[in-house]
C-alpha positions in Angstrom: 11.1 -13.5 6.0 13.3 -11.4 8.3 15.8 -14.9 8.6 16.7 -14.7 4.9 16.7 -11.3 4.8 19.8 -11.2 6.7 21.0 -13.8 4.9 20.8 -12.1 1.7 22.1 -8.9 3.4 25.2 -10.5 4.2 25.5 -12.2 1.0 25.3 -9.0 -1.0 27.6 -7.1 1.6 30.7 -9.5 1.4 30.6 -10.0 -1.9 33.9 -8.8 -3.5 34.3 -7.1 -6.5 35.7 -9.8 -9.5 38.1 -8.9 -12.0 36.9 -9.3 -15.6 37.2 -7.9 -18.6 35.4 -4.7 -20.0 32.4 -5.5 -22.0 32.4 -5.8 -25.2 30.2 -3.3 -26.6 30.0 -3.7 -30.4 28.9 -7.5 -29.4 26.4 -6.1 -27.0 25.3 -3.3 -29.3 25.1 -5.5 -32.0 22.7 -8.2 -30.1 20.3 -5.7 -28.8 19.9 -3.4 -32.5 19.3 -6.9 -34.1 16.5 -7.2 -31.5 15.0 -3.5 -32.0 17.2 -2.0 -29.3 17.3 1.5 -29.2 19.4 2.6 -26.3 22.3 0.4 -24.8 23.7 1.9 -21.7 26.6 0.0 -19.3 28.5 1.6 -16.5 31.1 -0.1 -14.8 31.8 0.7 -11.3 30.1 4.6 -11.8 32.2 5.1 -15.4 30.0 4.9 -18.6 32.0 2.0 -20.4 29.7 1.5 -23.2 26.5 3.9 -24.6 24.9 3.5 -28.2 21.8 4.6 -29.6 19.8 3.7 -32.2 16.8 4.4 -35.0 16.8 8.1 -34.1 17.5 7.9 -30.2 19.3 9.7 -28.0 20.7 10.2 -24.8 18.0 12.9 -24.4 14.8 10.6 -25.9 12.9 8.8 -23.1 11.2 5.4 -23.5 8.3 3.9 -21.7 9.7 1.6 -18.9 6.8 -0.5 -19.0 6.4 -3.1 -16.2 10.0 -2.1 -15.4 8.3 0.7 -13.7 7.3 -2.0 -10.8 11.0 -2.2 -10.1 10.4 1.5 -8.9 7.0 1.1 -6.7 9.0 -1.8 -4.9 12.1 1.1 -4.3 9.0 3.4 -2.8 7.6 0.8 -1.0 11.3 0.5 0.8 11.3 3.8 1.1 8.2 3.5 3.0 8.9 1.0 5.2 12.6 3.1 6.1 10.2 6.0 7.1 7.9 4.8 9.4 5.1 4.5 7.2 4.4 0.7 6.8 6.2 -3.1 7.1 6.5 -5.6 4.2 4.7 -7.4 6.9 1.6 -5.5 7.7 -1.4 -6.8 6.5 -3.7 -4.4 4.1 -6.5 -4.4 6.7 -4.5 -1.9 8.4 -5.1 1.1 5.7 -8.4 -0.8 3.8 -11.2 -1.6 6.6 -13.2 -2.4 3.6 -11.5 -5.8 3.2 -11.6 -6.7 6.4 -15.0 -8.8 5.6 -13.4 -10.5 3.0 -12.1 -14.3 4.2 -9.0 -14.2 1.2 -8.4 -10.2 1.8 -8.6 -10.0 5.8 -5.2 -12.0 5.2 -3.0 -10.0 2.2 0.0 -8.6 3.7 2.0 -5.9 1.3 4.7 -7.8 0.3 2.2 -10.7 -1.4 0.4 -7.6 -3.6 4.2 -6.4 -4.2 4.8 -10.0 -5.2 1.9 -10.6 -6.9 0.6 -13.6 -4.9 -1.9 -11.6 -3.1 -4.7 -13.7 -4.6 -6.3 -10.3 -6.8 -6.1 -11.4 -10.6 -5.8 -9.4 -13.2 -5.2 -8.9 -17.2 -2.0 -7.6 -17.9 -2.4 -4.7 -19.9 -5.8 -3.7 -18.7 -5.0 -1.2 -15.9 -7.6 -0.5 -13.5 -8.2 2.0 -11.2 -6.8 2.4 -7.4 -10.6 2.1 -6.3 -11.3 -0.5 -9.4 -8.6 -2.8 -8.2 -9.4 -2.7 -4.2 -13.3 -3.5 -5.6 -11.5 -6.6 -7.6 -12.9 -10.2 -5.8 -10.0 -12.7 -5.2 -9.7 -16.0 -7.0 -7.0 -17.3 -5.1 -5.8 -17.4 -1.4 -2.9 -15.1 -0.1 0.8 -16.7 -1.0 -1.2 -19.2 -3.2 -0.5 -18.1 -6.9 1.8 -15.8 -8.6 -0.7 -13.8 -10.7 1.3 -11.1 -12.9 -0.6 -8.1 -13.7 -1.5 -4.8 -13.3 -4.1 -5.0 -10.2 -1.8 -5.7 -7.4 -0.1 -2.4 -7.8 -2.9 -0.4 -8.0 -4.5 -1.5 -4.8 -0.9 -0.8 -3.3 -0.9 2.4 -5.1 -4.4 3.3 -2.5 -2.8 1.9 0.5 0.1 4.2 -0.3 -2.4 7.2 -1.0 -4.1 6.4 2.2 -1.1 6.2 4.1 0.2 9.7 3.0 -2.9 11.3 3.6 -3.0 9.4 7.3 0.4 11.2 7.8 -0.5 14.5 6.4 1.4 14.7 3.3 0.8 15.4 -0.3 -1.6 12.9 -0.7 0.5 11.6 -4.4 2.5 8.3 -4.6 4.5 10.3 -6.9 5.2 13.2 -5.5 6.6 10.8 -2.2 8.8 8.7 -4.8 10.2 11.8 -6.6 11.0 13.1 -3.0 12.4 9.7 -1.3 14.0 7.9 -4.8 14.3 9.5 -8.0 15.5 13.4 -6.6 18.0 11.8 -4.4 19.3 9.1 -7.0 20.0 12.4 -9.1 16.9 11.3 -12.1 16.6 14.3 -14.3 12.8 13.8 -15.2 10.8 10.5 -15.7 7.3 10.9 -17.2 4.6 9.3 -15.6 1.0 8.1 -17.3 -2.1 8.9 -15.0 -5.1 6.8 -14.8 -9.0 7.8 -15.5 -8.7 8.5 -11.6 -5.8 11.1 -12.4 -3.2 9.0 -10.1 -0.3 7.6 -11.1 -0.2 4.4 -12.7 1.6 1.9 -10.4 2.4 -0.8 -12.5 3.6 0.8 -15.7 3.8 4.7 -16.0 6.7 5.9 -16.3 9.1 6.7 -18.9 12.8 7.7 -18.8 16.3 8.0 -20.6 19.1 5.4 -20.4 21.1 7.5 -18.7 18.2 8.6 -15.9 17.3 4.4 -15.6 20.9 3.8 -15.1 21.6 6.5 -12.4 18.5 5.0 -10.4 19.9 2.1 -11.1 23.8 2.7 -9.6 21.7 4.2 -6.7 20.2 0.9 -5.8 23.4 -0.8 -6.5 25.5 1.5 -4.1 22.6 0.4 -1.5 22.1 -3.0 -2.2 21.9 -4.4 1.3 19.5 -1.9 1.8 17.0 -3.2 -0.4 17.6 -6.9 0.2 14.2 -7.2 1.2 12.8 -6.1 -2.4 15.6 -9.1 -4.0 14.1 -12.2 -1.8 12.4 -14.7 -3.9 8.7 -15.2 -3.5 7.3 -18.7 -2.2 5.0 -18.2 -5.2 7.0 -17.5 -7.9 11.6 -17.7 -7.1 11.8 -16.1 -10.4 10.2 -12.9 -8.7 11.2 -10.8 -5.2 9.5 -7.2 -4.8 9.0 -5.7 -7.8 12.3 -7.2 -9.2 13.3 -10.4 -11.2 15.9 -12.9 -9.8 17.9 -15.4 -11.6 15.9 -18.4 -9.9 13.6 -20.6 -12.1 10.2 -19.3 -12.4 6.3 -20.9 -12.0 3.2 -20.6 -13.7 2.0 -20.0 -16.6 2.2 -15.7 -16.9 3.7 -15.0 -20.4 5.7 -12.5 -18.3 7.8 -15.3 -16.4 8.2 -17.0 -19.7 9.7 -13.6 -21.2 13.0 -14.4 -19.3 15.6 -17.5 -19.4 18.0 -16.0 -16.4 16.6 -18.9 -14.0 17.6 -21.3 -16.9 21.4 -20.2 -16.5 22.9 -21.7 -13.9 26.2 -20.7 -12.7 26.8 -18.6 -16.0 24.8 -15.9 -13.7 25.9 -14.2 -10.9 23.6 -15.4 -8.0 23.6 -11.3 -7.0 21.8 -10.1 -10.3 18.6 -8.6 -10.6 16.6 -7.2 -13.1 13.4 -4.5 -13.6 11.8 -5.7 -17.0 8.9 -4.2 -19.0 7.5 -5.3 -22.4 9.4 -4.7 -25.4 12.6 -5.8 -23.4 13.0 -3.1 -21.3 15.7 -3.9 -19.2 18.1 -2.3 -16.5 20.5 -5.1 -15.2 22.4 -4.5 -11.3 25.2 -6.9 -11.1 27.0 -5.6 -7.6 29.3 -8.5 -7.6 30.3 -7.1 -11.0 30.2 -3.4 -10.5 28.0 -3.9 -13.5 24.6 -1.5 -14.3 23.3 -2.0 -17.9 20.4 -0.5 -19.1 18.7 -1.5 -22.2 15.8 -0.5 -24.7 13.8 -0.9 -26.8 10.9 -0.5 -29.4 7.5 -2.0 -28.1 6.8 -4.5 -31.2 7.0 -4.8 -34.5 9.2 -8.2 -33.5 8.0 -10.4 -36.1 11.4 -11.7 -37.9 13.6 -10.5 -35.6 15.8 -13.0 -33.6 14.1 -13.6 -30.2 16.1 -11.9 -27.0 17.4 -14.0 -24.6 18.4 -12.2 -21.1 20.6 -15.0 -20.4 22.5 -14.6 -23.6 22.5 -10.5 -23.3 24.0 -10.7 -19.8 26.6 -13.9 -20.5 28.1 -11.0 -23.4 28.1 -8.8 -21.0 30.5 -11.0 -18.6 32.7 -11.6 -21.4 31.2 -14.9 -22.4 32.5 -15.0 -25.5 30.0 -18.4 -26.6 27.2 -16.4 -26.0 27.0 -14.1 -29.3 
């Protein structure tokens, strides 16, 4: 893991601002409202080069993230590892004795619950609880499957809990991601749904504004190489790193991988894109190579005659792909 890290570190550091075009925003505002977008967002380089709102929206009206939310556990989970308090490496055993009995659990590291292919299945949608999901019997060997749901997170959600306490802090995965991420990307607020346990729902709690998503999101982009680790493809699934989608073909059969056509793309892609998604179409786009963050939203359902959204299509407009609309 630590090999392509560096690799990906490198890639990400050298690679040079291009020259293109600004986007065009009427075709880009015009795609997502035809799609039930409500909030369009795209900063180039730190300036705001395109912002529209729709169906009663604002600039002050947050949306539920969704599974994006993941994209911001994984940012914690980096914070984490910077501070001492765990490796991408470490195997859960470490902060849950409880699983060391278990033949397919005694062998999870973090990164395979961050990627999903820890083995633990799970029902997207059904959210259980920190102590519900470490209870959860495997159905799958560690690295073997890319299972997309809510589970993994929660059980990492405990073995963050656990880990604070261990340290003596404000035993709240929250409270630690407003302190290491969101306070020092400069987030006004983001809203965050609790479980039946009363902690904070890992895999998709929060809510936010466009302009809150995109200023977490040109703080990952001004620290890319930072965070290669989170943007390294899963053996289980290349479509998926840490929390984040890649533009790499995707496995299995999770109606989540399905709900993006970036790995179908090709060149028309830059390599260096990734992308926190959430239902509905949630989307926040970091293109470094491009100086590009977008940040889009949208209604959850009602999609029933609308045109179907295409991430591959969205992003080619947004590159100036003029075939794309």
């Amino acid at each position: 893991m630590r090999a392509a890290v560096i690799a990906l570190a490198a890639l990400f550091g050298a690679a040079a601002p291009a020259v293109a075009a600004p986007p065009d925003c009427e075709a880009l505002r015009t795609y997502s409202e035809a799609r039930g977008g409500l909030s369009l967002l795209v900063l180039e380089d730190g300036r705001t080069v395109c912002e529209a709102y729709a169906q009663g929206a604002d600039a002050e009206t947050p949306f539920p993230l969704y599974s994006g939310t993941k994209s911001l556990v994984g940012l914690m989970a980096a914070a984490a590892v910077e501070d001492g308090l765990m490796s991408f490496d470490e195997l859960a055993i470490e902060t849950l004795p409880e699983w060391r009995k278990d033949p397919a659990k005694s062998r999870v590291a973090l990164h395979q619950l961050l990627s999903m292919s820890a083995g633990l299945p799970s029902r997207i949608g059904d959210v259980p609880t920190y102590a519900g999901a470490i209870d959860l019997p495997f159905n799958a060997a560690p690295g073997e499957r890319f299972q997309y749901g809510p589970a993994p997170y929660q059980a990492f959600g405990e073995i963050v809990r656990r880990k604070l306490v261990a340290k003596g802090l404000v035993a709240d995965p929250l409270a630690y991601l407003e302190q290491r991420i969101l306070r020092p990307s400069g987030v006004a607020s983001v809203a965050w749904r609790r479980g039946a346990d009363g902690l904070p729902m890992m895999p998709q709690g929060a809510a936010m504004t466009a302009r809150d998503w995109a200023r977490l999101g040109e703080f990952v982009r001004g620290r890319f190489p930072a965070y290669a680790q989170l943007f390294e493809p899963s053996p289980a699934n290349p479509a998926y790193g840490l929390g984040w989608w890649l533009p790499n073909p995707g496995v299995g059969p999770a109606p989540a991988t399905a709900a993006t056509d970036l790995g179908q793309a090709g060149s028309a892609i830059p390599r260096d894109l990734v992308m926190a998604a959430g239902a509905g179409d949630q989307r926040l786009y970091l293109i470094p190579s491009r100086q590009l963050t977008i940040v889009r939203q949208a209604r959850l359902g009602g999609a029933g005659g609308r045109p179907a959204w295409s991430d591959s299509a969205f992003v080619r407009i947004a590159l100036g792909d003029t075939a794309s609309r």
